[in-house]
C-alpha positions as CSV (number, residue, x, y, z in Angstrom):
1,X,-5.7,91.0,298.4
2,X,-2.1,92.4,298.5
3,X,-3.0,96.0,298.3
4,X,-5.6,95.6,300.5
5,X,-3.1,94.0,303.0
6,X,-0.9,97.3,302.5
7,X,-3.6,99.5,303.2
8,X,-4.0,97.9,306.4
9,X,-0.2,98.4,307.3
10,X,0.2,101.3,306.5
11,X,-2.8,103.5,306.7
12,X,-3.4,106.4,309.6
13,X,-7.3,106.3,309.7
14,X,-8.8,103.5,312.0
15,X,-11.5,102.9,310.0
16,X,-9.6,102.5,306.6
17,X,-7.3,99.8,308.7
18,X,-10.7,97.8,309.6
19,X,-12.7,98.0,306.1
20,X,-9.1,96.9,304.6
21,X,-8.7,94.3,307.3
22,X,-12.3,92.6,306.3
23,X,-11.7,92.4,302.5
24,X,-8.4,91.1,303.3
25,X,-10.5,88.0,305.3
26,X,-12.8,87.9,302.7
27,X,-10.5,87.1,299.8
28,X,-8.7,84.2,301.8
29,X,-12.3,82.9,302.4
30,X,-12.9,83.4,298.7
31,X,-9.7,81.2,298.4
32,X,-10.5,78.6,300.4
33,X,-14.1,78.4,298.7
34,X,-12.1,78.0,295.4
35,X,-10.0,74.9,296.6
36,X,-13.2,73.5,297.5
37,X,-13.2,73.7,301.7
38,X,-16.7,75.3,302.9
39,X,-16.1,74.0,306.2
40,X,-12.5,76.2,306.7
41,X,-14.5,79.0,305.0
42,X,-17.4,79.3,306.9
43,X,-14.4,79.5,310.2
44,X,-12.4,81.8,308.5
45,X,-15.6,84.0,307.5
46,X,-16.6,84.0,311.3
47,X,-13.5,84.5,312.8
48,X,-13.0,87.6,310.6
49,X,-16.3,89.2,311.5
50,X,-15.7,88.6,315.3
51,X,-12.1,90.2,314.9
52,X,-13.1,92.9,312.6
53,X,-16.0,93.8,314.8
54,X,-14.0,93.9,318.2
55,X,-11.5,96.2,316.4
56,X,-14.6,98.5,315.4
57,X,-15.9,98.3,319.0
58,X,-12.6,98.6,320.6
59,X,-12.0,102.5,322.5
60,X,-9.1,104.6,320.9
């Protein structure tokens, strides 16, 4: 999750900053799923795909 949080800093290519950005949501949902919180997972899991999409979608 850290490296994939400095990727996203620090990288020049768009598209490395977005995939980055997604696996960084995706491991904080993967730690909320291992305290045992579905409910703040399932939010943090949508959240991320709207954000990550409209970052995708967004014009240069």
């Amino acid at each position: 999750m850290i490296y994939a949080t400095i990727i996203t800093v620090f990288t020049k290519s768009r598209i490395t900053a977005i995939v980055s950005m997604g696996v960084v949501g995706l491991s904080v949902a993967l730690v909320f799923l291992f305290y045992s919180a579905p409910d703040v997972v399932i939010t943090q899991f949508l959240v991320d795909t709207l954000i990550v999409s409209k970052q995708y979608l967004k014009p240069v």
